[in-house]
N, C-alpha and C positions, 0 to 999 in steps of 0.2 A: 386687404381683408385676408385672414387667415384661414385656410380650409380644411387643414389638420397638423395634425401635433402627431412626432414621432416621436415615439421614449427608446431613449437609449438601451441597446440591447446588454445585457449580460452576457460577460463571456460564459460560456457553458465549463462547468466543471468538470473535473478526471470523476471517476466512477470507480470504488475499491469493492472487491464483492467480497465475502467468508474464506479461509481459507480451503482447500477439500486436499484430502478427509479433515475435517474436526471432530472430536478429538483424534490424533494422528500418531504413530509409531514411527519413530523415526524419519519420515518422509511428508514434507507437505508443499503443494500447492498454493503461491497467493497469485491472483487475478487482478488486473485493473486495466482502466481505459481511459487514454487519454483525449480529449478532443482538440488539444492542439499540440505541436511539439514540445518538449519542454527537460528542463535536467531535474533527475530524478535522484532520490534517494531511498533506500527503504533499509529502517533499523528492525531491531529484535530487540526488548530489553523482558528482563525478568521483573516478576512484583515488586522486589525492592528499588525498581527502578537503574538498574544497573544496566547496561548494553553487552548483551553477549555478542553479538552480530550484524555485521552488517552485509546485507546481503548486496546492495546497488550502493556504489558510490558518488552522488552529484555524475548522473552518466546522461549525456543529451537522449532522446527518445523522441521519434518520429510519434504523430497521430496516430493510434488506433490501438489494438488491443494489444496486451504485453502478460507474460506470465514470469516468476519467478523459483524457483525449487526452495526450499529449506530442509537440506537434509542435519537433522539432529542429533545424529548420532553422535553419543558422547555429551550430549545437556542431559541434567536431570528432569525427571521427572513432574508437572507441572506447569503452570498457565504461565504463559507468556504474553506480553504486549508486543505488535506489530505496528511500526509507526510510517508512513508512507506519504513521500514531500514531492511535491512537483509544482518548483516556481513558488506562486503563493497560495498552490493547495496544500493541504493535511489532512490526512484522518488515519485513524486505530484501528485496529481489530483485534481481537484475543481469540487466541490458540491454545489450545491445550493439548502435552506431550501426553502421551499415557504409555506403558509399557504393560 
């Protein structure tokens, strides 16, 4: 007789927040958190989809919170994608340079 049924857990996902400041002068803030360890990567590409930057490269990263800088100086002016990979997470966020 069976008396319960366990469903398999999901692993919990990394957590990416906004960069701060947005929109930002030369200097910004990106945020994320990971719930397990994992190698990381985070790009910058512009609208045309090109890669200005990379800011992390495939770097191992322990559990838990992590911060990154992007200082710009020297990009023009204008929105930027943030692409941010951990394992078999992904997710964007858009930034905007303003001067």
């Amino acid at each position: 007789m069976i008396t319960s049924v366990v469903a398999p857990q999901a692993e919990p996902a990394a957590e990416v927040f906004q960069s701060y400041p947005n929109p930002f002068n030369h200097n910004t803030i990106i945020s994320y958190e990971l719930p397990i360890a994992a190698y990381v990567t985070i790009t910058v590409f512009n609208l045309k989809g090109q890669l200005v930057k990379r800011l992390v490269n495939n770097r191992f990263q322990f559990a838990g919170p992590h911060t990154v800088k992007w200082n710009a100086a020297g990009f023009a002016t204008g929105a930027y994608i943030c692409n941010i990979k951990a394992d078999d997470f992904s997710a964007t966020i858009k930034m905007l340079l303003s001067r």
